[in-house]
C-alpha positions as CSV (number, residue, x, y, z in Angstrom):
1,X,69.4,70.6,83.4
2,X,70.3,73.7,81.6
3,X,70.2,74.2,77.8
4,X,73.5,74.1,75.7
5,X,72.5,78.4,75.6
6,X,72.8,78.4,79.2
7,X,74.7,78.5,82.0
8,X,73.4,78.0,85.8
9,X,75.0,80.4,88.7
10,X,75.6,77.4,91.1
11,X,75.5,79.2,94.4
12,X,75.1,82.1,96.5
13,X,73.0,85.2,95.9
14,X,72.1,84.5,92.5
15,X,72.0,80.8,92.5
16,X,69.8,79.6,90.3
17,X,69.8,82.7,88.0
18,X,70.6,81.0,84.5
19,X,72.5,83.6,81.8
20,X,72.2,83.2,78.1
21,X,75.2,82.2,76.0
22,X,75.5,83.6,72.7
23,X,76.9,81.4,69.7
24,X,80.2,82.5,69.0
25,X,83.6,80.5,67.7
26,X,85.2,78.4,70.5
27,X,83.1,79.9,73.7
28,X,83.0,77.0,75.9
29,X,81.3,77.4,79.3
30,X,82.8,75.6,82.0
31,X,80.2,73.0,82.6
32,X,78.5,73.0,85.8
33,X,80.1,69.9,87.4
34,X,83.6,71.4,87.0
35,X,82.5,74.5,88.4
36,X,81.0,73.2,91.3
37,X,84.2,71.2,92.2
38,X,86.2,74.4,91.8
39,X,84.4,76.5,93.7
40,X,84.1,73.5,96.4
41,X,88.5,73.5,96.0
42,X,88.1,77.4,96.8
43,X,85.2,78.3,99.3
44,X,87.3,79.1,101.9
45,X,89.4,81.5,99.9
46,X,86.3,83.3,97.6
47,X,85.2,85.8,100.3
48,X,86.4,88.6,99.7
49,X,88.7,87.9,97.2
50,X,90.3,89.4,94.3
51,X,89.6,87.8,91.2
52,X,90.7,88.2,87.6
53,X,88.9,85.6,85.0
54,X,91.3,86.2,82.4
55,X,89.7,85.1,78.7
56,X,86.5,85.3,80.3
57,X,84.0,83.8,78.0
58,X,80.6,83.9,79.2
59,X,81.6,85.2,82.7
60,X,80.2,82.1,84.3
61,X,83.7,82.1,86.7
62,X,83.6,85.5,87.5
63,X,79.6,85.4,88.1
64,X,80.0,82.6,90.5
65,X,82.6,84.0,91.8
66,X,80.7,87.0,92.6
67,X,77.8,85.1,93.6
68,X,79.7,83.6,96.4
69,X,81.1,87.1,97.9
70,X,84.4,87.7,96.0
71,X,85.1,91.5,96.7
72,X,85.6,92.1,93.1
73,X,86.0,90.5,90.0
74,X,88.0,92.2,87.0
75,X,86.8,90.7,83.4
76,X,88.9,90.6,80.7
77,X,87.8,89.7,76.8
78,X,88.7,90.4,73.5
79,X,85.5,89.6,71.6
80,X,83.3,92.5,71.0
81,X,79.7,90.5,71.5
82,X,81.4,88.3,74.1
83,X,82.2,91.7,75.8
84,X,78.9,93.1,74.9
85,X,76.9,89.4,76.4
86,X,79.2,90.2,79.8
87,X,77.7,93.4,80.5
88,X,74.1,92.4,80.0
89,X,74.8,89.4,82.3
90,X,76.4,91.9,85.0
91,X,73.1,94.3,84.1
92,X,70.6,91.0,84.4
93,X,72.4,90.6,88.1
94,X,72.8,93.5,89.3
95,X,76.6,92.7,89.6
96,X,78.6,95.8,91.1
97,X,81.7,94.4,91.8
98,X,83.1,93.8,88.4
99,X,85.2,95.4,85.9
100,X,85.0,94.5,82.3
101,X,88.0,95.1,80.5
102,X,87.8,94.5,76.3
103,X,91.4,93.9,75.6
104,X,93.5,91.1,74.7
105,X,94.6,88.8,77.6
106,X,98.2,88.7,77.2
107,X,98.3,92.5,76.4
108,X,95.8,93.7,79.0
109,X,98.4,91.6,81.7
110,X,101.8,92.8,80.9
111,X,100.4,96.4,81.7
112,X,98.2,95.2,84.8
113,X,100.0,96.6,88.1
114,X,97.4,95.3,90.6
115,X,97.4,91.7,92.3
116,X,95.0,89.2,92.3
117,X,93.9,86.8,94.8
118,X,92.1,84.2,93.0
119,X,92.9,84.0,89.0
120,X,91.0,82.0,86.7
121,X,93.0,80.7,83.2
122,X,90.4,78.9,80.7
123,X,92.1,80.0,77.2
124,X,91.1,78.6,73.6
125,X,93.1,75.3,73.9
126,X,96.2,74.3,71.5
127,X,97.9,78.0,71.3
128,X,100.2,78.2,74.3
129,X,98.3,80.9,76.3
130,X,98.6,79.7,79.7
131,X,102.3,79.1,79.6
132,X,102.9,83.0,78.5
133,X,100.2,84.3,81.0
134,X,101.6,82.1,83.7
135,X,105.3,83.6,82.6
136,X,104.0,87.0,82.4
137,X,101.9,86.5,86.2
138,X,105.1,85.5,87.7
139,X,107.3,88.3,86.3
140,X,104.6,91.0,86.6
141,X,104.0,89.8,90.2
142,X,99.9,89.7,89.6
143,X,99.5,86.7,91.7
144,X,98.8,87.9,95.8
145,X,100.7,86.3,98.9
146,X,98.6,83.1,99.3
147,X,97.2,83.7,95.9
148,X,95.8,80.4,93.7
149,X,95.4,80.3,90.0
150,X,92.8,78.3,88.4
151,X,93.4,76.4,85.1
152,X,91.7,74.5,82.3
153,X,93.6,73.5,79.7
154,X,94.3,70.1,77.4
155,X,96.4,67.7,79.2
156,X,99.9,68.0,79.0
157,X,100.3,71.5,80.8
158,X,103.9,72.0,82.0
159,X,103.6,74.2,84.9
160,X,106.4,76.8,85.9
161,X,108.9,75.2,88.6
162,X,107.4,77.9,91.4
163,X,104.2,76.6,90.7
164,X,102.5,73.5,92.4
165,X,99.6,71.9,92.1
166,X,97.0,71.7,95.2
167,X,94.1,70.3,93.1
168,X,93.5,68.9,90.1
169,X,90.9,66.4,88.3
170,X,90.2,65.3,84.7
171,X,87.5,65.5,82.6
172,X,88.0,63.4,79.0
173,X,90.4,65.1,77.2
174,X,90.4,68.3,80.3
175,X,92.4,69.0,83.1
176,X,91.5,71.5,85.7
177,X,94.0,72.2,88.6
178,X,94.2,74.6,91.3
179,X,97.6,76.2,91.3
180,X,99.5,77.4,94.5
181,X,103.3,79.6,94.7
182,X,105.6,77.5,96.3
């Protein structure tokens, strides 16, 4: 069991390797459990993938992600120390593929050109983030042929009509789906 200041890289080359998770207002790490049926939804699709872990918190998506031989992972977070906690994390791994972008999510996507393979959404909960990154994702074209988005959000989530869900389980008052283009 890892402490409430920790979270555990699952799998892969750094399994094991716990990172620290500073205090700071509405972080939540994905707990391990959820992770672990994620990555278990996407281990055929992580090699060599594309990621983006929009609002990434403590990184422990992207990490994992990483861990399990994504080709690159592209951070993005607005919150100075959050930013400053990713980059010792990347340091503490000896991560290589990763960008870390500090900007704010829905800013830092209308201007993003590239496309992603994998994208994980895990926003603050209650502000209507997902629905305007999922707008922007489809209008911007950010999501690859094949691509799948991640999301945890509060229950209730209308998705966008192109949008289906492959995946998806609950956890109290959580949902976390795997998204596929139809």
């Amino acid at each position: 069991m890892v402490s409430p200041g920790k979270v555990r890289i699952i799998a892969g080359k750094w399994r094991g390797r716990k990172l620290d998770v500073i205090d700071s207002p509405g972080l939540r790490p994905t707990p391990d459990r959820v992770r672990e049926t994620l990555f278990n939804w996407i281990q055929q699709e992580i090699v060599g993938a594309r990621c983006l872990d929009l609002f990434a918190g403590t990184g422990a998506l992207a990490f994992e992600a990483l861990s399990r031989d994504a080709s690159e992972v592209t951070l993005v977070e607005s919150n100075p120390a959050v930013v400053e906690s990713l980059k010792q994390h990347a340091q503490t791994l000896g991560s290589e593929n990763h960008i870390i972008q500090r900007s704010d999510a829905i800013g830092w996507l209308l201007q993003e050109k590239n496309g992603f393979d994998i994208i994980f959404l895990d926003p603050p909960f209650h502000q209507g983030l997902i629905e305007k990154c999922c707008s922007i994702i489809i209008e911007e074209s950010l999501l690859n042929a094949n691509g799948l988005v991640y999301i945890e959000s509060e229950k209730g989530l209308v998705l966008p009509e192109s949008w289906k869900v492959k995946k998806q389980k609950y956890a109290g008052k959580v949902q976390s789906m795997l998204i596929e283009q139809t």
